[in-house]
Backbone of each chain as ProteinMPNN parsed JSONL, in Angstrom:
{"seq_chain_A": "XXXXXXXXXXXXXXXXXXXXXXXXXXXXXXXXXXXXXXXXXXXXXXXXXXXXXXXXXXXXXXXXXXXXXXXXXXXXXXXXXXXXXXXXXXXXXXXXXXXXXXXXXXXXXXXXXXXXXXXXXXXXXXXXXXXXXXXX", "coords_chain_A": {"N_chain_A": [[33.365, 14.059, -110.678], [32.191, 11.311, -108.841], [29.273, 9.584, -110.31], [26.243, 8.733, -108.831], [23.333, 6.548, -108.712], [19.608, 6.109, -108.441], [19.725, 4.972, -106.038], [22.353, 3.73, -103.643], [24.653, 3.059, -104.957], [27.428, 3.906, -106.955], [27.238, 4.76, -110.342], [28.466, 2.699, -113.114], [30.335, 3.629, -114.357], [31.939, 4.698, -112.226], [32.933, 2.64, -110.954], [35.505, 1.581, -110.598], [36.282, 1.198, -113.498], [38.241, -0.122, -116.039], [39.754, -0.278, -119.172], [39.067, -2.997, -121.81], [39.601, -2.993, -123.965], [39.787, -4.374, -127.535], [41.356, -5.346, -130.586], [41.886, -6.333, -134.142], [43.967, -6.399, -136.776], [44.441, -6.901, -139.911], [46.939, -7.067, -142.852], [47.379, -8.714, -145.839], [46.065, -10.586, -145.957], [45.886, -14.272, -146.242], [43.626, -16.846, -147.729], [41.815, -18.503, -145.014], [41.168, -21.226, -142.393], [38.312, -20.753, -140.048], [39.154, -18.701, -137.361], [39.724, -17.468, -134.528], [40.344, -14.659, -133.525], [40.578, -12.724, -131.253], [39.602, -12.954, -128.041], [37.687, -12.417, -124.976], [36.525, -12.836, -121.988], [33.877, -11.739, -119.585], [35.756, -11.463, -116.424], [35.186, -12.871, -112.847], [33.139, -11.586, -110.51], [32.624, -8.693, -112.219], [31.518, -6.684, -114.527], [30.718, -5.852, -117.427], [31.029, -3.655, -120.49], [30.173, -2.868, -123.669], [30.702, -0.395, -126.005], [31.383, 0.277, -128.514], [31.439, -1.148, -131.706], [33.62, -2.294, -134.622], [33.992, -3.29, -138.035], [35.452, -4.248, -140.562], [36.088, -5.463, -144.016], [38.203, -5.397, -146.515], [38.926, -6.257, -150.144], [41.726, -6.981, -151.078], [43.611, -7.911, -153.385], [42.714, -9.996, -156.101], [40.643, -13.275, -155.519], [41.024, -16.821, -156.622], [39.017, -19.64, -157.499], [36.713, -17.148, -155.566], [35.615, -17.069, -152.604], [33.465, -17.435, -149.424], [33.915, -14.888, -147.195], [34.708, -13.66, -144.438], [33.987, -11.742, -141.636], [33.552, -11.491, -137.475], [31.794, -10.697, -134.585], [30.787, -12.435, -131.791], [28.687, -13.383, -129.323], [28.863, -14.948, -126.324], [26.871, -17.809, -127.483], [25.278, -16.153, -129.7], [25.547, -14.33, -132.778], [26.731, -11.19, -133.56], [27.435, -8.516, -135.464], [28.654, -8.452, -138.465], [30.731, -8.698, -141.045], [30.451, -9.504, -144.298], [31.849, -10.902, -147.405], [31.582, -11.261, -150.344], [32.32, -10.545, -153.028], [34.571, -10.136, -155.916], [36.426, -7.85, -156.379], [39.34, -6.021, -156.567], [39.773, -3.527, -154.723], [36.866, -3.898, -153.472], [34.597, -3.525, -150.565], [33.808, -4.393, -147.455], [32.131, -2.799, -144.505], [31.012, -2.345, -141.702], [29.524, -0.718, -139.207], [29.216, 0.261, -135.285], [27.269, 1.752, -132.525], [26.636, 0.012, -129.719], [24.78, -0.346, -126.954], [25.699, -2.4, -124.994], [25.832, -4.685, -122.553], [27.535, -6.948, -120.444], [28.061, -9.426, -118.787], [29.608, -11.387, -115.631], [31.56, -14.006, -116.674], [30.638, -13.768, -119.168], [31.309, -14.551, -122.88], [32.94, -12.549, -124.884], [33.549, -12.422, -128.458], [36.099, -12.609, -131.486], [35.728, -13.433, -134.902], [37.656, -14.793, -137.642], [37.248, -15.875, -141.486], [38.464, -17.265, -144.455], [37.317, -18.31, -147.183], [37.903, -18.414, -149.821], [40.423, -19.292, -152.593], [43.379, -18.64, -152.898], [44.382, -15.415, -153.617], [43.853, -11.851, -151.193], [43.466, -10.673, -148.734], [42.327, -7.336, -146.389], [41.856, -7.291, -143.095], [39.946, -5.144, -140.529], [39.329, -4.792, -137.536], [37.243, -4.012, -134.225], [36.439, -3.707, -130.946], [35.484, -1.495, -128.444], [35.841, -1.866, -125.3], [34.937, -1.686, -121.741], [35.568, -2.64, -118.46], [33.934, -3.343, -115.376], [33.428, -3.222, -111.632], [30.903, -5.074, -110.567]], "CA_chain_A": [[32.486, 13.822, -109.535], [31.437, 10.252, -109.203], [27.64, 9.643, -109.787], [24.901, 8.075, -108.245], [21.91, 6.479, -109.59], [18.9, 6.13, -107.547], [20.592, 3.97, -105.387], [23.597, 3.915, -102.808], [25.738, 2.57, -105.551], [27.76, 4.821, -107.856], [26.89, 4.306, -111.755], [29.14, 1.551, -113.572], [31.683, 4.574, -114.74], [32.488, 5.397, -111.717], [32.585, 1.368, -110.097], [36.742, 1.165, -111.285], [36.009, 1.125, -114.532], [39.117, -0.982, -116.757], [39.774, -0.669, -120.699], [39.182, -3.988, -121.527], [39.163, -3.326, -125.331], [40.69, -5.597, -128.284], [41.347, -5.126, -131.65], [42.996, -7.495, -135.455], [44.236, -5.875, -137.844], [45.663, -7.924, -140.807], [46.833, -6.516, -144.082], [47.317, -9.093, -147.172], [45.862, -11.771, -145.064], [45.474, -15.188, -147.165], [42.54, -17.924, -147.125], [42.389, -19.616, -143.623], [39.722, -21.626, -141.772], [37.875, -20.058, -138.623], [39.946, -18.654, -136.325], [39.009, -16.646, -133.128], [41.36, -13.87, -133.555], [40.422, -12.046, -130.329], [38.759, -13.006, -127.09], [37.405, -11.556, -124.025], [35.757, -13.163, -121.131], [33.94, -11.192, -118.236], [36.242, -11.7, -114.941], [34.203, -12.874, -112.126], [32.991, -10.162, -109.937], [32.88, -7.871, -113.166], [30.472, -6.825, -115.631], [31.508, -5.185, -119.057], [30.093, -2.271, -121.292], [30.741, -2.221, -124.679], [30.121, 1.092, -126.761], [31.73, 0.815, -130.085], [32.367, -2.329, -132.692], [33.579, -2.053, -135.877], [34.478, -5.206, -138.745], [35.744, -3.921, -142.066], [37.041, -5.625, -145.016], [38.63, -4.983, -147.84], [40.022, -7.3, -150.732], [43.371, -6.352, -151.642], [44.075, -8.992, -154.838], [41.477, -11.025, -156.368], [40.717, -14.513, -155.176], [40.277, -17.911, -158.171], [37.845, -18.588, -157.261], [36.344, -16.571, -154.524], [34.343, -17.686, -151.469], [33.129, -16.901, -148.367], [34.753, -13.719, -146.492], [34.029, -12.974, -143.154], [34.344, -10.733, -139.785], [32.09, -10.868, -137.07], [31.498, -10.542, -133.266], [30.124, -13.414, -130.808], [28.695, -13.211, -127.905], [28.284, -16.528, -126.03], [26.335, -18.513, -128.708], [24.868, -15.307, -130.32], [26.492, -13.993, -133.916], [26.654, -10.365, -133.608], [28.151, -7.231, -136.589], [29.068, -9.326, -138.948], [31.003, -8.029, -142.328], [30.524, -10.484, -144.875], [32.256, -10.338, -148.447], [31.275, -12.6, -151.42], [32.757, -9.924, -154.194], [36.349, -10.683, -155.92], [37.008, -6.534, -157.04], [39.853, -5.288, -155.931], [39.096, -2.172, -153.565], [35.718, -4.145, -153.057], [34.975, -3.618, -148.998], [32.233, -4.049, -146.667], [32.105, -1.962, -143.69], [29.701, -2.053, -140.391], [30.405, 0.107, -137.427], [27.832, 0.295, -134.77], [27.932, 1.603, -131.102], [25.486, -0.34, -129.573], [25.05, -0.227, -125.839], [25.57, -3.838, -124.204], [26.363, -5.145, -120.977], [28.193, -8.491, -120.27], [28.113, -10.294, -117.178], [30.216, -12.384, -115.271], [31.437, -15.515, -117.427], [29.969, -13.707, -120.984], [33.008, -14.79, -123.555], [32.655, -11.663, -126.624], [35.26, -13.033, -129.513], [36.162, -12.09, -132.956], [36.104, -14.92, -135.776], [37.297, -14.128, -139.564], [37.576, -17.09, -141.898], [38.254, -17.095, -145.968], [36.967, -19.876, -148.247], [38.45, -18.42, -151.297], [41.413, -20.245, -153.031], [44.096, -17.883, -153.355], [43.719, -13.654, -152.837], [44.322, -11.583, -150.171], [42.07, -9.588, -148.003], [42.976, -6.785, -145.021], [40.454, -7.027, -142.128], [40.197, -4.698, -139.612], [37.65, -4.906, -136.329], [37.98, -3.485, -133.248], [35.832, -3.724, -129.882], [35.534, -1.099, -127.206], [34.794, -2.686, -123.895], [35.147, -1.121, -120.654], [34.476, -3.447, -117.686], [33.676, -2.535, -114.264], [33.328, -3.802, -110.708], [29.997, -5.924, -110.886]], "C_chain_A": [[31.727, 12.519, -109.781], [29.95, 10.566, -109.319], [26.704, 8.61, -109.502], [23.391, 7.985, -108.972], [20.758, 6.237, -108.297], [19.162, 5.73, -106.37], [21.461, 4.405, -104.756], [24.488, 3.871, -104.007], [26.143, 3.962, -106.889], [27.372, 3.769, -109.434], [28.137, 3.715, -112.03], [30.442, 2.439, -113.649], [32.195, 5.074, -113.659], [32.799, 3.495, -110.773], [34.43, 0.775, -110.533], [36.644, 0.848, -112.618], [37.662, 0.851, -115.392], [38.886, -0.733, -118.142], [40.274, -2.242, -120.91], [39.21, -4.067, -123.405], [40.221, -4.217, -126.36], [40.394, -4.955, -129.801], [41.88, -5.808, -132.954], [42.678, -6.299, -136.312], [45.436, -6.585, -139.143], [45.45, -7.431, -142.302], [47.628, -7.826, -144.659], [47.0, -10.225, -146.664], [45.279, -13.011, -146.121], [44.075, -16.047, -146.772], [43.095, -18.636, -146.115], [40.885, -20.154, -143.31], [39.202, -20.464, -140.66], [38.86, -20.054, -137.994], [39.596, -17.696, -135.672], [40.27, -16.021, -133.038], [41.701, -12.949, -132.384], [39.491, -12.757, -129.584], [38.4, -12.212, -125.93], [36.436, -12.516, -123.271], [36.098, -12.004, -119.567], [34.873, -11.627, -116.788], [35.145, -12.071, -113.648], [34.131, -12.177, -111.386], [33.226, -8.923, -110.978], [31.901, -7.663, -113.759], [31.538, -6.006, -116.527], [30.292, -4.373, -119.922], [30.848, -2.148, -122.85], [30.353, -1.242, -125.393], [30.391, 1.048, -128.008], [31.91, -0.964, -130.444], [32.289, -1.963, -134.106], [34.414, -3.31, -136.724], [34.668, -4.458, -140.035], [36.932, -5.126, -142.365], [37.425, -5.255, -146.731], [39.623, -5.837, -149.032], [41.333, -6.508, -151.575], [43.88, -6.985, -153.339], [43.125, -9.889, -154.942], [42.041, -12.417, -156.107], [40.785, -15.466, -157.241], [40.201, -18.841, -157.722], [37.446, -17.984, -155.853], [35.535, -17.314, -153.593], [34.13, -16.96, -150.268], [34.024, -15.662, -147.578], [33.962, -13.27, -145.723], [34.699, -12.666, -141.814], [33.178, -10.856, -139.326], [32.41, -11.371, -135.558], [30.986, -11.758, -133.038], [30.335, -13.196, -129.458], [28.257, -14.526, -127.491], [27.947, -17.54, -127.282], [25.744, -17.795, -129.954], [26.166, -14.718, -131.489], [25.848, -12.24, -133.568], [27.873, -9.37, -134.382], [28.293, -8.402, -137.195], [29.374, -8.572, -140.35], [31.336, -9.556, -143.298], [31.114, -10.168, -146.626], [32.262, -11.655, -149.488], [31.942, -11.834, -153.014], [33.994, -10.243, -154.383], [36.279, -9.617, -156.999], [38.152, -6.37, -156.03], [39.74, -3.979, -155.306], [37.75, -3.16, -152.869], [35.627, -3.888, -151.281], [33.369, -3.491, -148.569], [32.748, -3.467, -144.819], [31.21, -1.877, -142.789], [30.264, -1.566, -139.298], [29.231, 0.373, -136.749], [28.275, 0.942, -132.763], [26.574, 1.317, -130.159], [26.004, -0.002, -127.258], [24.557, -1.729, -125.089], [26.52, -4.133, -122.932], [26.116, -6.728, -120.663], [28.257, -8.701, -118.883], [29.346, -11.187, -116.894], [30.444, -13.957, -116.019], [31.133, -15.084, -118.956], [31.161, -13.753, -121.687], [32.274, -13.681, -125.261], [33.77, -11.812, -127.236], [35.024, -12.412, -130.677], [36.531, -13.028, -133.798], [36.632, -14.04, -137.034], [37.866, -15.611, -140.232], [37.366, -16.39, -143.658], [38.557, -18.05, -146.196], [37.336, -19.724, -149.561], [39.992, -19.215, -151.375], [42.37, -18.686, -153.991], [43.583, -16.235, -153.264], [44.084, -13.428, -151.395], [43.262, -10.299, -149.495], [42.521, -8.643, -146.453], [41.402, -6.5, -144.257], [41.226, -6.119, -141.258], [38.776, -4.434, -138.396], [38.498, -4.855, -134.995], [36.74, -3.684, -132.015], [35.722, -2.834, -128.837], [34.781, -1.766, -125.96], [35.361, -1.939, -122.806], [34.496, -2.49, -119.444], [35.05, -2.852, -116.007], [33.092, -3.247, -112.82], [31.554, -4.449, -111.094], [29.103, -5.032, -109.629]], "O_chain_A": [[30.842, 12.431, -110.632], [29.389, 11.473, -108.705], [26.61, 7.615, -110.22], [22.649, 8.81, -109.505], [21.222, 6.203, -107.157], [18.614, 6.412, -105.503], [21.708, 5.583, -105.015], [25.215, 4.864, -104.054], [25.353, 4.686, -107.493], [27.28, 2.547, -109.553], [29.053, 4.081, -111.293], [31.483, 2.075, -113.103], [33.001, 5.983, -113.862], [32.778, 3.692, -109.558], [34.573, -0.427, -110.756], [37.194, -0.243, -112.767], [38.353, 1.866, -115.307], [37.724, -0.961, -118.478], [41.32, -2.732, -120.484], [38.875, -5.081, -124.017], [41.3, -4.652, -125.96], [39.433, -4.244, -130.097], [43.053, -5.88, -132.589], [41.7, -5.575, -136.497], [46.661, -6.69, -139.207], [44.376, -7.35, -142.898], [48.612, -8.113, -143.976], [47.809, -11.105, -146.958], [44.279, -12.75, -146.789], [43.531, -15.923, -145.674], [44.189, -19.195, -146.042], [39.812, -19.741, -143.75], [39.779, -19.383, -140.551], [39.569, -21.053, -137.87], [39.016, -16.839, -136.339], [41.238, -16.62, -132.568], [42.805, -12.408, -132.33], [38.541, -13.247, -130.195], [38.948, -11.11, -125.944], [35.526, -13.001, -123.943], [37.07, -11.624, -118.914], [34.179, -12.338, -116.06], [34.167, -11.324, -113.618], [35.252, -11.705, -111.197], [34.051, -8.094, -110.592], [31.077, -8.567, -113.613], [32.712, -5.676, -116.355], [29.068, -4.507, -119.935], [31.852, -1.481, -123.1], [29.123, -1.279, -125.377], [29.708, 1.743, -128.76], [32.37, -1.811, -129.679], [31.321, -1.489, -134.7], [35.236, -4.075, -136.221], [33.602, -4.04, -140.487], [37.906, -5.564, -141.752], [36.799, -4.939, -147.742], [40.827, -6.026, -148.86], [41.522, -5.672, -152.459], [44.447, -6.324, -154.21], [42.708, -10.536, -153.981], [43.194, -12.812, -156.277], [40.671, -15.032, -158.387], [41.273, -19.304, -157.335], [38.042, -18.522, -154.92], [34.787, -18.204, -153.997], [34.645, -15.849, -150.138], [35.204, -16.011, -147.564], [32.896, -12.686, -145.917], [35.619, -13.19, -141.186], [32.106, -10.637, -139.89], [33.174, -12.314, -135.35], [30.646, -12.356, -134.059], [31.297, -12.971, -128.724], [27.431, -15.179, -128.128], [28.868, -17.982, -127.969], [25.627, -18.377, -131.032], [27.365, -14.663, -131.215], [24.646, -12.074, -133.356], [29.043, -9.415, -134.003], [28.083, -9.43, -136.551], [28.478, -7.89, -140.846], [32.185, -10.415, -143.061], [30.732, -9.091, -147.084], [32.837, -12.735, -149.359], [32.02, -12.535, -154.023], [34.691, -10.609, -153.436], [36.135, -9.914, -158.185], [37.973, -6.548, -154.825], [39.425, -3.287, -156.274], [37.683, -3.107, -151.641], [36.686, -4.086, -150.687], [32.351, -2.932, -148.976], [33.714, -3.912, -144.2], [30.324, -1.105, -143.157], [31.239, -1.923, -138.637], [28.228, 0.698, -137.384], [29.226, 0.624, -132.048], [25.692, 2.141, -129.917], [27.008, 0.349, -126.637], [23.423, -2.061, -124.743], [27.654, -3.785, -122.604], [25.11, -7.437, -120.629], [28.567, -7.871, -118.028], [30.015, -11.663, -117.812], [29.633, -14.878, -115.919], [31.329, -15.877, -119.876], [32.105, -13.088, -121.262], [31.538, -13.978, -126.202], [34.859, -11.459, -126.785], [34.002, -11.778, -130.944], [37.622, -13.565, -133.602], [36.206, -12.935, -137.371], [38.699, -16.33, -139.679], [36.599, -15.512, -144.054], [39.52, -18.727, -145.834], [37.192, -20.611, -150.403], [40.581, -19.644, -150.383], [42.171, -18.067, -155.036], [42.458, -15.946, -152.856], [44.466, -14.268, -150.58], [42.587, -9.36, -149.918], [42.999, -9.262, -145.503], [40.378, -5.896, -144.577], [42.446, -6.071, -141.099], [37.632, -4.005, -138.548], [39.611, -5.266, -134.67], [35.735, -3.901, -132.691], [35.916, -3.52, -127.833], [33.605, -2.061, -125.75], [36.483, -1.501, -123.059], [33.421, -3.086, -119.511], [36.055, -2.249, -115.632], [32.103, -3.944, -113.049], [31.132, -4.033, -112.173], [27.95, -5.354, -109.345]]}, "seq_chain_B": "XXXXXXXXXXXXXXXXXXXXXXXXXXXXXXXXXXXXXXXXXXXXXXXXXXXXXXXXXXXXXXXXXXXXXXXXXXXXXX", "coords_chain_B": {"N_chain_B": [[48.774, -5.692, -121.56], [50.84, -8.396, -122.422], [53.043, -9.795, -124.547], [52.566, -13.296, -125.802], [54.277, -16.102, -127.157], [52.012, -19.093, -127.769], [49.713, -22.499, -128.141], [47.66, -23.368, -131.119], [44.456, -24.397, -130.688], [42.147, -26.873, -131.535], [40.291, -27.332, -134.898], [39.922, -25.935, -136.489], [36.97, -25.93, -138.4], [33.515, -24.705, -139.014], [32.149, -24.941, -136.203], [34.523, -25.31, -134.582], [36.661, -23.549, -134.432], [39.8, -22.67, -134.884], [41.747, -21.259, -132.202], [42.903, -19.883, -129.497], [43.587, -21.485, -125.966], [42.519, -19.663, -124.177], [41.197, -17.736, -121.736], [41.221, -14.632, -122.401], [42.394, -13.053, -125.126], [44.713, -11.753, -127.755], [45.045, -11.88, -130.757], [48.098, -10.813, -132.57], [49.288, -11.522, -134.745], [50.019, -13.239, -137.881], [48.833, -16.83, -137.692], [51.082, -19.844, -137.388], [49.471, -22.247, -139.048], [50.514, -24.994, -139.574], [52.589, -25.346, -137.809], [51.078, -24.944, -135.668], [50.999, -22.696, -133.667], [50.734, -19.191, -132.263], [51.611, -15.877, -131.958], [50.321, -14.108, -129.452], [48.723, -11.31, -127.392], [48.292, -10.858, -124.044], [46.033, -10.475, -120.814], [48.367, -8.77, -118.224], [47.85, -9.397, -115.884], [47.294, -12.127, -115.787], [49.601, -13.893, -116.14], [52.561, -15.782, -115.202], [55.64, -14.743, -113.036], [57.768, -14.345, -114.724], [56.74, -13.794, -117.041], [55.811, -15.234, -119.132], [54.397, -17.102, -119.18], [51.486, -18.123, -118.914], [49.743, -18.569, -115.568], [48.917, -20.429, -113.445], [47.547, -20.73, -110.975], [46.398, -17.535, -110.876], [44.9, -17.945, -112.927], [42.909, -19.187, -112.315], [41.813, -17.899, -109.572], [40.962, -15.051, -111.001], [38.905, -16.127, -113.17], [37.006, -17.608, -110.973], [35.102, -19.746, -110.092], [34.098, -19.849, -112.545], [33.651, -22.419, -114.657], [34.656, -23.5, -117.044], [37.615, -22.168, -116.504], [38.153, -22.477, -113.784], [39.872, -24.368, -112.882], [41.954, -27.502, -112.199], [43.494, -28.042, -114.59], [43.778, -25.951, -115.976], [44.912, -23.963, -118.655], [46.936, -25.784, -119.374], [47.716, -26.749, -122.427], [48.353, -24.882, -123.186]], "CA_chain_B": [[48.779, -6.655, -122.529], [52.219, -8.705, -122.639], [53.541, -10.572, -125.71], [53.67, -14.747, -125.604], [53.848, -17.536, -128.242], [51.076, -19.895, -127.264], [49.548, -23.055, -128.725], [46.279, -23.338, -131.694], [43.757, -25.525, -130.494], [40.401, -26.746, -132.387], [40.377, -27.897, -136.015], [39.453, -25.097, -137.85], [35.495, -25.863, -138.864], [32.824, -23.882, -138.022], [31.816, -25.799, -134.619], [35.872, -25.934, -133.504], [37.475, -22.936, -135.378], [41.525, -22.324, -134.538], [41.573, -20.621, -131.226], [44.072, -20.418, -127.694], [42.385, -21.943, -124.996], [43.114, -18.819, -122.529], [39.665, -16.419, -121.526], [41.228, -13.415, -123.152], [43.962, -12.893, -125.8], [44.537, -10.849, -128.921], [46.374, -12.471, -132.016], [48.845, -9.723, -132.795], [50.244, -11.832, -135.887], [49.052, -14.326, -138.717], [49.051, -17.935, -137.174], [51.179, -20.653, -137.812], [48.755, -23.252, -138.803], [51.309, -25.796, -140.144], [53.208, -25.693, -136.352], [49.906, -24.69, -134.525], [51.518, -21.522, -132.99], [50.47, -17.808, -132.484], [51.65, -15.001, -131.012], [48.814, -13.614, -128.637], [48.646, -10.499, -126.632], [47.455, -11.826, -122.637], [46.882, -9.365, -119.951], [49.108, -9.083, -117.42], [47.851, -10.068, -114.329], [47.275, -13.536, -116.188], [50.824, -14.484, -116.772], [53.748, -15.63, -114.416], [56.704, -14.224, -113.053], [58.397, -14.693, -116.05], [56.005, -13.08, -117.972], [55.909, -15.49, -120.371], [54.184, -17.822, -119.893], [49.803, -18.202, -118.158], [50.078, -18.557, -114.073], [47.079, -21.155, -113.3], [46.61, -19.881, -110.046], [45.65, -16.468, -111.159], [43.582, -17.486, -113.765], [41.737, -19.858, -111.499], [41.356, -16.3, -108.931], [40.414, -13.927, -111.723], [38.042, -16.438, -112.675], [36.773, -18.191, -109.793], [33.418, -19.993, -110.425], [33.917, -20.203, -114.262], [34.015, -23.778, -115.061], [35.712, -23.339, -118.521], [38.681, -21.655, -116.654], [38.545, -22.63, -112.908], [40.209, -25.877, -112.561], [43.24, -27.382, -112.209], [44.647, -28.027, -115.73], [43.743, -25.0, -117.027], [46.262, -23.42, -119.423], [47.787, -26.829, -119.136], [47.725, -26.821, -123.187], [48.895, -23.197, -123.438]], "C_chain_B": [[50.779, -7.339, -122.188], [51.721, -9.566, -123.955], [53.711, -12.194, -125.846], [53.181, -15.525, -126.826], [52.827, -18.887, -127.581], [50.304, -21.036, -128.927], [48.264, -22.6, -129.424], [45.748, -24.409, -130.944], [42.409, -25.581, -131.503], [41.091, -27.201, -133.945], [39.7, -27.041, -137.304], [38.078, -25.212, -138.966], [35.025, -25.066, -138.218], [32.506, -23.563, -136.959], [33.182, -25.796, -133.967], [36.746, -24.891, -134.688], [38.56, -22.988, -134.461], [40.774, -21.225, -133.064], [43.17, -21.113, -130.278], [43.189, -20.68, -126.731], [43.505, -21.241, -123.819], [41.623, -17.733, -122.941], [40.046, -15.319, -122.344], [42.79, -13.706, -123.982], [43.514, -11.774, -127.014], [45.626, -11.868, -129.657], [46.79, -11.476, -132.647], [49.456, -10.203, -133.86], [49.576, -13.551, -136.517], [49.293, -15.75, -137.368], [49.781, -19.004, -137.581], [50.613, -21.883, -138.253], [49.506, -24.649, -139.101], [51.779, -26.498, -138.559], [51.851, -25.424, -135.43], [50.201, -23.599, -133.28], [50.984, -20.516, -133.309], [51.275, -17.346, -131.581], [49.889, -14.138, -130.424], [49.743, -12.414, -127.483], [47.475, -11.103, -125.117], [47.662, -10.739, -121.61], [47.655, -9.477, -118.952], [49.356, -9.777, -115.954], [47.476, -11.021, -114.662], [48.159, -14.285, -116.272], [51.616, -14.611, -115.182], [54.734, -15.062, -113.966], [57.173, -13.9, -114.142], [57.67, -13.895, -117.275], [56.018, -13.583, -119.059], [54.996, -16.481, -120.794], [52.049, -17.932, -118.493], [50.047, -19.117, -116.407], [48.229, -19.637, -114.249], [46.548, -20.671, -111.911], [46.056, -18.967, -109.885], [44.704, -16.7, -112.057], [42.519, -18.286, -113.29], [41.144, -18.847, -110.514], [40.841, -15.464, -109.719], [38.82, -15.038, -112.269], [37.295, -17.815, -112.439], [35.398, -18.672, -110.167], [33.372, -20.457, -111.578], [34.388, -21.439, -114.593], [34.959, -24.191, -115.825], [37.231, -23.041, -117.47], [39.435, -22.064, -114.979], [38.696, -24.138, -112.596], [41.245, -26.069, -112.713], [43.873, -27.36, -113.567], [44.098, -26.729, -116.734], [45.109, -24.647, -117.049], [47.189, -24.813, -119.691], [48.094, -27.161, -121.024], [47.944, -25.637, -124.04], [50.22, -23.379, -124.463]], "O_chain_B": [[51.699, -6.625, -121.788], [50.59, -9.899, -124.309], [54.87, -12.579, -126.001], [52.058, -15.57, -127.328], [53.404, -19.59, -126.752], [50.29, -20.723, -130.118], [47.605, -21.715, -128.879], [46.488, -25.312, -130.555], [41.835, -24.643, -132.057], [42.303, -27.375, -134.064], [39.24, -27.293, -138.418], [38.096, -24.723, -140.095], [35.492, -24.577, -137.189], [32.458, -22.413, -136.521], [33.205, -26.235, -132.817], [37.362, -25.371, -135.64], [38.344, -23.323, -133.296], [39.677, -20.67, -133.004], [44.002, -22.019, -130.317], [42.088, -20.132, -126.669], [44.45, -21.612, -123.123], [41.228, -17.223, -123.99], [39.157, -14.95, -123.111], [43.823, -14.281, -123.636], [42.451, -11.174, -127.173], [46.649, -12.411, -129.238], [45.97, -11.005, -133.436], [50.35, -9.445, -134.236], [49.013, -14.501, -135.973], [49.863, -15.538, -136.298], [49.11, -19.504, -138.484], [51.272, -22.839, -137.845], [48.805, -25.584, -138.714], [51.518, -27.632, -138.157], [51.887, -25.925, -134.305], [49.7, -23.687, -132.159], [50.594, -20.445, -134.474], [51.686, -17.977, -130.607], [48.831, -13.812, -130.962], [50.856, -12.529, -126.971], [46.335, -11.565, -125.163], [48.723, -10.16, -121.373], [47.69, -10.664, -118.625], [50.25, -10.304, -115.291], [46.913, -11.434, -113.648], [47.869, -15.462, -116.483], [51.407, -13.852, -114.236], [55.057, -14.427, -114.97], [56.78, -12.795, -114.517], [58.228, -13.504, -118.3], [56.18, -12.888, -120.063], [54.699, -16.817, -121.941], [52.004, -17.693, -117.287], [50.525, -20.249, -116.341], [47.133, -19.549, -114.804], [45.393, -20.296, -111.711], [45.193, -18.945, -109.008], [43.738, -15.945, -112.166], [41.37, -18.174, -113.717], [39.913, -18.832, -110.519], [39.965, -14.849, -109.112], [37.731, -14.733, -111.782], [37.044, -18.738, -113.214], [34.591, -17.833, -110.568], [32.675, -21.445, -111.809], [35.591, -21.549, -114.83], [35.872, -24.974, -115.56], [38.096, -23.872, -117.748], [40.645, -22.044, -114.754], [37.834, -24.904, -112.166], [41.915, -25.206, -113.28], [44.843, -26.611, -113.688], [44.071, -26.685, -117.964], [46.042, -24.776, -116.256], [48.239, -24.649, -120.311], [48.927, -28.067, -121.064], [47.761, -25.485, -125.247], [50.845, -22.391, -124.845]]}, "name": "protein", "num_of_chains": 2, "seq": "XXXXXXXXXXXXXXXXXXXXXXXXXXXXXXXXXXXXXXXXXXXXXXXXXXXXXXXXXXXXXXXXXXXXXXXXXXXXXXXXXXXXXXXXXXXXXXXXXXXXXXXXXXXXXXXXXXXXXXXXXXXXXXXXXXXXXXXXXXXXXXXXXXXXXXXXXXXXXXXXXXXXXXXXXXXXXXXXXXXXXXXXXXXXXXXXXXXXXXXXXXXXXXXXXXXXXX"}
């Protein structure tokens, strides 16, 4: 039964509501620069709802030497989740899962970066996005 | 989602990391950075007949207004 908020208009879940979600998953993945592994821009006439993000990594084979290791969300110009990994154990992993409740507008671009600055090693990310988006 | 090989753009720093210059994709597989190729997941009502390859008139209609995406040479580096 659609529903209604104070208003004429039915609530967002009931406004055609679209799975708009995205997800990387890379197992023995080597050092690379930045790369925007996933995107998403609102459609015009749209808004967007996301409910869940999650950024895990995990190093698979030690780096020599190690550096920077990272997953993380962007919204527009904003850095948002972000799993960052500076350890060189094998198993080592960092892990953030969050289900926040945000709403994207028309034009908002939410991406997924991961970049490794170590020299040699191998690392499996995995990050995922639920987005739902919905007539505007 | 469909399946297409599409170009890297950007230079891989912080300010201009590796990317496809299309509004939405998924990279379903490492990147060639050597050739500057990915495979990318694109949804469907973005793509051509053909299904293979980014329609500019739909992605100038889907979206309409958006500077970044509504103009003529978009995708033109797809």
């Amino acid at each position: 039964m659609p529903q209604r908020s104070n208003s004429a208009r039915y609530l967002w879940g009931d406004r055609n509501p679209v799975d708009a979600s995205f997800s990387y998953n890379g197992y023995g993945v080597g050092p690379h620069v930045p790369t925007v592994r996933s995107t998403y821009t609102v459609p015009t006439g749209k808004k967007a709802n996301i409910g869940l993000l999650n950024t895990h990594i995990t190093r698979l084979t030690a780096a020599a030497p190690v550096g920077d290791v990272y997953s993380y969300f962007r919204l527009n110009a904003a850095v948002f989740l972000m799993s960052f990994l500076l350890t060189n154990g094998v198993g080592d992993v960092q892990r953030v899962s969050v289900g926040p409740t945000m709403y994207l507008a028309s034009g908002d671009v939410f991406d997924l970066y991961t970049a490794d600055a170590s020299t040699g090693g191998t690392v499996y990310y995995n990050a995922a996005a639920r987005i739902t988006a919905y007539d505007a | 989602m469909t399946k297409i090989t599409a170009k890297l753009i950007g230079s891989g720093i912080p300010g201009d990391p590796f990317r496809v210059n299309l509004p939405t994709y998924s990279m379903i597989a490492e990147p060639d950075y050597e050739a500057k190729t990915c495979e990318v997941e694109v949804p469907d009502d973005e793509l051509d007949n053909s299904q293979k390859r980014p329609d500019r008139q739909k992605l100038r209609e889907k979206y309409r207004g958006q500077p970044a995406w509504d103009r003529a040479d978009v995708a033109s580096d797809v």
